[in-house]
C-alpha positions as CSV (number, residue, x, y, z in Angstrom):
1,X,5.0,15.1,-11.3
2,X,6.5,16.6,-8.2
3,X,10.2,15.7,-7.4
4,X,9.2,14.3,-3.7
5,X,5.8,12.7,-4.4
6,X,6.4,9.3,-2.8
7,X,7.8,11.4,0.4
8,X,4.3,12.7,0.8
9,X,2.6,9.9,-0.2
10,X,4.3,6.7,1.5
11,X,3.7,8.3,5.3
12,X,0.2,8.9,4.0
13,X,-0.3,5.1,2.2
14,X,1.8,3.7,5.9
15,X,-1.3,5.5,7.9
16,X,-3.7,3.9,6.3
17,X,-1.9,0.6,6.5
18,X,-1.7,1.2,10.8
19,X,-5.4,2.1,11.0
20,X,-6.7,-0.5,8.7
21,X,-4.5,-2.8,10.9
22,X,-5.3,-1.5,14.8
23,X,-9.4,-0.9,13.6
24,X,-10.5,-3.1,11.2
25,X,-8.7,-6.2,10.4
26,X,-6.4,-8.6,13.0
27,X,-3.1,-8.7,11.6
28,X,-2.1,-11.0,9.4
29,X,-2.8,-12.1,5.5
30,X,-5.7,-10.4,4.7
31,X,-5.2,-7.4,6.6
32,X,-1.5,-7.2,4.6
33,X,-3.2,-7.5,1.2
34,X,-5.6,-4.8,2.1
35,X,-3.3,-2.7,3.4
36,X,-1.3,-3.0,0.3
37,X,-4.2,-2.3,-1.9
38,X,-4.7,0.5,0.3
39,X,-1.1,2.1,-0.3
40,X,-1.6,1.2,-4.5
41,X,-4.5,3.4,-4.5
42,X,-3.6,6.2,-2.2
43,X,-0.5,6.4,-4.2
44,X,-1.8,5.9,-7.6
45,X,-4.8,8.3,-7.1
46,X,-2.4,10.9,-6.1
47,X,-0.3,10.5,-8.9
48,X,-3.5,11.0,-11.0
49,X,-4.9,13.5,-9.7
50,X,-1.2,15.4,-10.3
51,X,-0.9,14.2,-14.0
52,X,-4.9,15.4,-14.3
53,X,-4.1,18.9,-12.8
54,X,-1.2,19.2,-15.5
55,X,-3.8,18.6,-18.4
56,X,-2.4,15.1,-19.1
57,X,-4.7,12.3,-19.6
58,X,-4.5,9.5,-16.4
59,X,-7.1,8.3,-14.7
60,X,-7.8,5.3,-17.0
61,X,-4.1,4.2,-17.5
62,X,-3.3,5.1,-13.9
63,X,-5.4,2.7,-12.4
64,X,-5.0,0.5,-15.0
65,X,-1.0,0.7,-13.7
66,X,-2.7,0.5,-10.0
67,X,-4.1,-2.7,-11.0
68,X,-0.9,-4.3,-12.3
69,X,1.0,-2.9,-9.7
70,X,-1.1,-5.0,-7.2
71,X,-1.0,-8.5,-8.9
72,X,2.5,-8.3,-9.5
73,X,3.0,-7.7,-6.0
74,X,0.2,-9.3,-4.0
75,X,1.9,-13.3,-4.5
76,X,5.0,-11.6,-2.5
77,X,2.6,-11.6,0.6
78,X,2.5,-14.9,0.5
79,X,6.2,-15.0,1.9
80,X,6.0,-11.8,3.3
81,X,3.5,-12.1,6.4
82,X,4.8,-15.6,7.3
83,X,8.4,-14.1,7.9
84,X,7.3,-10.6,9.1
85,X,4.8,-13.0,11.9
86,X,8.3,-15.0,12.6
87,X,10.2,-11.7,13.4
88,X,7.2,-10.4,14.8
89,X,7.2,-13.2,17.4
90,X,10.8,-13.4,18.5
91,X,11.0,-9.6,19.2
92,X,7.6,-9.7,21.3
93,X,8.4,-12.9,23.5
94,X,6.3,-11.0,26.5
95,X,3.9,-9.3,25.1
């Protein structure tokens, strides 16, 4: 594994977040949890794909560790969006 992987990868994962956000979905729950997934699997495929290029096995135990990583996480949103929407509102009184 490269030594600044998640500095490639989190500008990469935040991207996807902002267009998935601004084209497909209106902010809030759902568009958080698919943006989320989004970032898991941009980040985790990387991650593969430099494990696979070093001859190590990973595809089935990285997205097994994608998987995991999503429903640990995914609940959080749950507290997350309400309080981001909150902030979100009192920063952007005349927009």
């Amino acid at each position: 594994s490269i030594p600044c992987l998640y500095t490639l990868v989190f500008p990469l994962a935040g991207l996807a977040g902002s267009l998935i956000s601004k084209s497909l979905l209106r902010s809030g729950f759902l568009c958080a949890l698919v943006s989320s997934a989004a970032a898991f699997l941009i980040t985790d495929l990387v991650r593969c794909l430099l494990l696979w290029a070093a001859g190590k096995p990973a595809w089935g135990a990285g997205l097994w560790v994608m998987v995991r990583e999503f429903f640990v996480t995914a609940p959080a949103l749950l507290l997350v969006v309400p309080l981001f929407s909150a902030v979100h509102r009192r920063v952007h009184l005349y927009d």
